[in-house]
C-alpha positions in Angstrom: 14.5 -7.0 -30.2 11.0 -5.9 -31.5 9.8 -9.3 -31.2 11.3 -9.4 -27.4 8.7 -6.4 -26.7 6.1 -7.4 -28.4 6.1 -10.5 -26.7 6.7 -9.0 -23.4 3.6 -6.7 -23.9 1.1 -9.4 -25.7 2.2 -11.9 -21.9 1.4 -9.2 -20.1 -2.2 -8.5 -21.9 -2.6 -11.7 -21.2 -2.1 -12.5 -17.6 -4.6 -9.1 -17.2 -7.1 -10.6 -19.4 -6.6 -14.0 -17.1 -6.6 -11.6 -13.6 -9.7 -9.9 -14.7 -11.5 -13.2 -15.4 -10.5 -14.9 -12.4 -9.8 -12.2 -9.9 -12.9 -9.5 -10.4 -15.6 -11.1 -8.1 -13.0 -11.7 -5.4 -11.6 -7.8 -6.0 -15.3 -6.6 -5.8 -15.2 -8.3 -2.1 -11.8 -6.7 -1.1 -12.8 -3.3 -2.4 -15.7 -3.4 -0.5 -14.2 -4.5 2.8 -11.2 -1.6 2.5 -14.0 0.8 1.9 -16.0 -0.3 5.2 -12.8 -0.9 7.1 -11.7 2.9 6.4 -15.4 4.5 7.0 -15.4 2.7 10.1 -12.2 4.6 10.9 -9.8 1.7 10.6 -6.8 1.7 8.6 -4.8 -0.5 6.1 -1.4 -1.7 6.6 0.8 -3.2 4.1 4.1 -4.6 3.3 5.9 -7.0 0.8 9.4 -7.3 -0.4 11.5 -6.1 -2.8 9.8 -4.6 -5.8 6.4 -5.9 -3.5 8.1 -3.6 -0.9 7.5 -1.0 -3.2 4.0 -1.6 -4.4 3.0 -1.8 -0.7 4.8 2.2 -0.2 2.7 3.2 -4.1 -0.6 2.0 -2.4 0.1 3.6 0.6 0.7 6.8 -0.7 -2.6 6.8 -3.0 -4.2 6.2 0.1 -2.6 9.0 2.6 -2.0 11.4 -0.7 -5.1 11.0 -3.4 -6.0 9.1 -6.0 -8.1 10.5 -9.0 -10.2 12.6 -6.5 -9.4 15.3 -3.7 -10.5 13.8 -0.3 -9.6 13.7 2.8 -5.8 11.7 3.5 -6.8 7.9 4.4 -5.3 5.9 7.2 -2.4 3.8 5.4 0.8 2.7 6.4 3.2 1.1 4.4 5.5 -1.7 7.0 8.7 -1.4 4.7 9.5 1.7 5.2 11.2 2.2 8.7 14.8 1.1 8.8 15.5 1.6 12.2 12.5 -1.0 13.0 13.2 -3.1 10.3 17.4 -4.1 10.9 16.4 -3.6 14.6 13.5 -6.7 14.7 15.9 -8.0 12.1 18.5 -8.3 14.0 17.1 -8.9 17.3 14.0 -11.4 16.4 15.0 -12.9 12.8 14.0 -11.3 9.1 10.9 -13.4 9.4 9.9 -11.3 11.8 9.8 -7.9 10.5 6.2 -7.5 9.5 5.0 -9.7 12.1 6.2 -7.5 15.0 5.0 -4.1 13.3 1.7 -5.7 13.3 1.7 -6.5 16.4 2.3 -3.2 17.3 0.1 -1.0 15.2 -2.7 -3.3 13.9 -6.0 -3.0 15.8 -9.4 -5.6 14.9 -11.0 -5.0 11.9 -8.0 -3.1 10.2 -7.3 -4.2 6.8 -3.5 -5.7 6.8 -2.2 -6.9 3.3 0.4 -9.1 2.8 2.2 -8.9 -1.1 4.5 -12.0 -2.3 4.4 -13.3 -5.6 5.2 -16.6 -5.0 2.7 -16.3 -1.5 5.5 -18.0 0.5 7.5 -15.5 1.3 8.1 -15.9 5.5 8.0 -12.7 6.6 4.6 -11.7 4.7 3.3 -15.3 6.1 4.1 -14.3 9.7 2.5 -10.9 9.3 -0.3 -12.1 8.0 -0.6 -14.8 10.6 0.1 -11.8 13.4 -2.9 -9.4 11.5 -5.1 -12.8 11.4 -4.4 -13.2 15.4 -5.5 -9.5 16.1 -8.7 -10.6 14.3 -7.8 -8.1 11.2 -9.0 -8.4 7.8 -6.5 -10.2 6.2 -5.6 -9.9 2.1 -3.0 -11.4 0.1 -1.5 -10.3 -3.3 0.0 -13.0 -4.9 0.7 -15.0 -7.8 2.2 -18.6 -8.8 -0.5 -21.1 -6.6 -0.7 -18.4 -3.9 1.5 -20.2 -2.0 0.5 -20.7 1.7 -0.7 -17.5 1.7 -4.3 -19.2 0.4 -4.4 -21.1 3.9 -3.9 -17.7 5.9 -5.5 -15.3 3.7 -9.4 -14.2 4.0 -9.0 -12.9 0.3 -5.6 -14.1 -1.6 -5.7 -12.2 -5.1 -3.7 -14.9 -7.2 -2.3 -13.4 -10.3 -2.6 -16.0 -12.7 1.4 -16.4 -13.9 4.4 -17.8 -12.9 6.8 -14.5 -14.2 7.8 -12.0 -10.9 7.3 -9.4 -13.4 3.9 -9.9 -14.7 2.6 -10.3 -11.2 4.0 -7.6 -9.7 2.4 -5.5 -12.8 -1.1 -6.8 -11.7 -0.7 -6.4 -8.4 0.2 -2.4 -9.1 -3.1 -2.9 -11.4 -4.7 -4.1 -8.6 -4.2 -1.7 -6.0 -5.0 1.0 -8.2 -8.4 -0.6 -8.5 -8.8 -0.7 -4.8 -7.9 3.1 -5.0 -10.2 4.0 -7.2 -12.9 2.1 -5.6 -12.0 3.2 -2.3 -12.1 7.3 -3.7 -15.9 6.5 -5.4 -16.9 4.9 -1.8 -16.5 8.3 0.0 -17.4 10.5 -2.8 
């Protein structure tokens, strides 16, 4: 078993070592367009699902609670979290179309919509995104694998460099907190 673990934590130092080579120049880009998006007064929508479901709510909440600094509560809205629209647009449009619609609704230009999937082909993230990319949004993706076709709709697709759900999910909590912190230092 204490081979298991260490094994579990020396892949896991590794796809960071690989996302901080090959993600930190494109990270340094999306850090700085959240920052502008939410001086300008424009806010940040996200959504994912499952345990990306979840990172999009965490993110959220380091936006509208705090981070490492007090500040004033930032304009973020997590797209997983309201049953009643989700089984309702479920139900009444597809599941495809559960991000897609609540875009539509509450995305305005030059808000920051991003799209989690770690394999970047999940179809409701893709729709969203295409919806957010229609409103003329900023447009990010948090994936992993290839990036999926999330690379063709995405202004900024952060690809975690692994193929295991787990290890990109772990980055893509890593890299949200990152965009917090920057985020916090922007309006400090």
């Amino acid at each position: 078993m204490i081979e298991q673990i260490k094994g579990v934590f020396a892949d896991h130092a590794e796809v960071v070592r690989k996302s901080e080579e090959e993600l930190s120049e494109k990270l340094i880009e999306v850090c700085n367009i959240i920052s502008n998006c939410i001086t300008a007064g424009k806010k940040v929508l996200l959504f994912g699902n499952g345990g990306s479901a979840s990172d999009a709510q965490h993110i959220a909440a380091e936006f509208v609670g705090r981070f490492l600094a007090e500040r004033r509560a930032l304009p973020a809205i997590a797209l997983t979290t309201d049953t009643s629209a989700l089984t309702a647009i479920a139900n009444d449009y597809g599941y495809e179309m559960v991000f897609s619609r609540q875009v539509e609704a509450l995305a305005n230009k030059d808000d920051v919509v991003i799209g989690i999937s770690t394999s970047g082909n999940s179809q409701n993230v893709l729709e969203g995104l295409k919806a957010a990319s229609q409103l003329e949004c900023k447009v990010i993706g948090f994936s992993g694998n290839s990036g999926g076709k999330m690379n063709d709709i995405c202004e900024f697709n952060l690809v975690v460099p692994s193929n295991v759900t787990a290890r990109i999910q772990e980055v893509h909590i890593l890299l949200g907190h990152i965009i917090c912190m920057s985020v916090d230092k922007s309006l400090i």
